[in-house]
Phi, psi and omega in degrees: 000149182253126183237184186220132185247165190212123156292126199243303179359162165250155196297201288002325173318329185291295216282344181274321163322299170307323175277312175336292188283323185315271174024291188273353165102028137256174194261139172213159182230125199237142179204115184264134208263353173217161165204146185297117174249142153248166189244156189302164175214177164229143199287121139314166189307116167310330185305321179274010209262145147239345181184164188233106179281122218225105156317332224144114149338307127041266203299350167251320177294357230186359220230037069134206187274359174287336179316309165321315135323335174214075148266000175273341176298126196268132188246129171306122203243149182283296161209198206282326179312310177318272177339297177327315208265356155277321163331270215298001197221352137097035171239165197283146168261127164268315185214140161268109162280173179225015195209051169094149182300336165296313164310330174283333163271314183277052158218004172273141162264152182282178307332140172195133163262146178228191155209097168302122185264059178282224170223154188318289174280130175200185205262124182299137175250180177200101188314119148310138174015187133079319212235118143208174195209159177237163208239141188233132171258121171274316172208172182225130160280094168297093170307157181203159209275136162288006171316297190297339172269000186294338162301311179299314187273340155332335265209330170105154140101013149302131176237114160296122170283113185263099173278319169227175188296297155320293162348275156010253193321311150332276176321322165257358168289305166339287197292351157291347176262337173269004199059047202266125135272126160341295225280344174280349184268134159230155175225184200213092189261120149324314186206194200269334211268324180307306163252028146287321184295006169278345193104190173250171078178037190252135194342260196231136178250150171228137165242155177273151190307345203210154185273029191226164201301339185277350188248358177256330188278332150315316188293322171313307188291279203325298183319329194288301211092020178232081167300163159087025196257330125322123195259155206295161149299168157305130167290138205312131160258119243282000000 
């Protein structure tokens, strides 16, 4: 089927999405449907810290002037975007995951205390033996109106990208608010939780096999017909 896809993310994340796929040869339309605010936090002692767990870029692009404080610190990476963009701020990657922020924690060894760095909304974790971490909120996603994509979904023939679970819930309260039929739309979810949180009545929901961005944007070709066009992630690195 020929579809035209529209990317919802908020930057930075859209514009690196958009070069991916342009890259690889589809037409894609990016809209970010959110935007990252951060929020003030308060730093814990570094003395008590051994590492740092990091869910989403989010959390270094955003994570204000406390970040300074613990740059000696080794972070614990969801994934390689993540990992860069710790690189890039000028702190050590101890582990890059490929399959979600929990796996990347049951792969810490005890004894360890961490600190999470997160985002309002984020995904509950549950440590292993040994290993605990305490949560800091960094940021937050702030909605913004689906208007300007509303001609692409009109228009028939979208496959929508779902990165997160907010997104998610947003998007269809949006296309219920433009009067959008659910039923002409397909999407394309990072993971299960993402797309339950759009709801039901939509042409088709597809997840990607793996939580991560490159197993989602396949799933985008393959739906297209042009498999093989995304090259795999990296494997978690110790």
């Amino acid at each position: 089927m020929s579809f035209h896809l529209l990317a919802l993310r908020p930057q930075p994340g859209l514009a690196a999405t958009l070069g991916k796929v342009r890259e690889a040869g589809l037409a894609i339309t990016g809209h970010a449907l959110s935007e990252i605010r951060a929020v003030a936090w308060d730093c814990p002692d570094p003395d008590g810290i051994d590492g740092l767990l990091i869910g989403s870029a989010n959390a270094i692009l955003h994570g204000g002037p406390n970040l300074a404080r613990l740059t000696g610190k080794p972070v614990y990476a969801v994934g390689e975007a993540t990992a860069a963009a710790a690189r890039a701020a000028g702190f050590g990657v101890a582990m890059t995951g490929s399959g979600g922020l929990q796996g990347v924690l049951d792969s810490i060894a005890a004894p360890s205390h961490l600190l999470r760095i997160a985002g309002e909304e984020h995904v509950p974790l549950d440590p292993p033996a040994g290993v605990t971490f305490a949560e800091v909120i960094a940021y937050r996603s702030v909605p913004l109106p689906l208007d300007p994509a509303a001609g692409l979904l009109a228009s028939g023939g979208a496959l929508v990208l779902l990165h997160s679970a907010a997104t998610a819930r947003h998007f269809a309260e949006e296309c219920d608010r433009l009067g959008m039929p659910r039923a002409a739309i397909t999407l394309a979810a990072l993971g299960p939780r993402i797309a339950a949180a759009a709801g039901d009545g939509w042409g088709a929901v597809h997840i990607a096999e793996r939580p991560d961005e490159a197993a989602l944007l396949q799933l985008a070709f393959d739906l297209c017909g042009k498999p093989r066009s995304i090259p795999p992630s990296p494997p978690a690195q110790p």
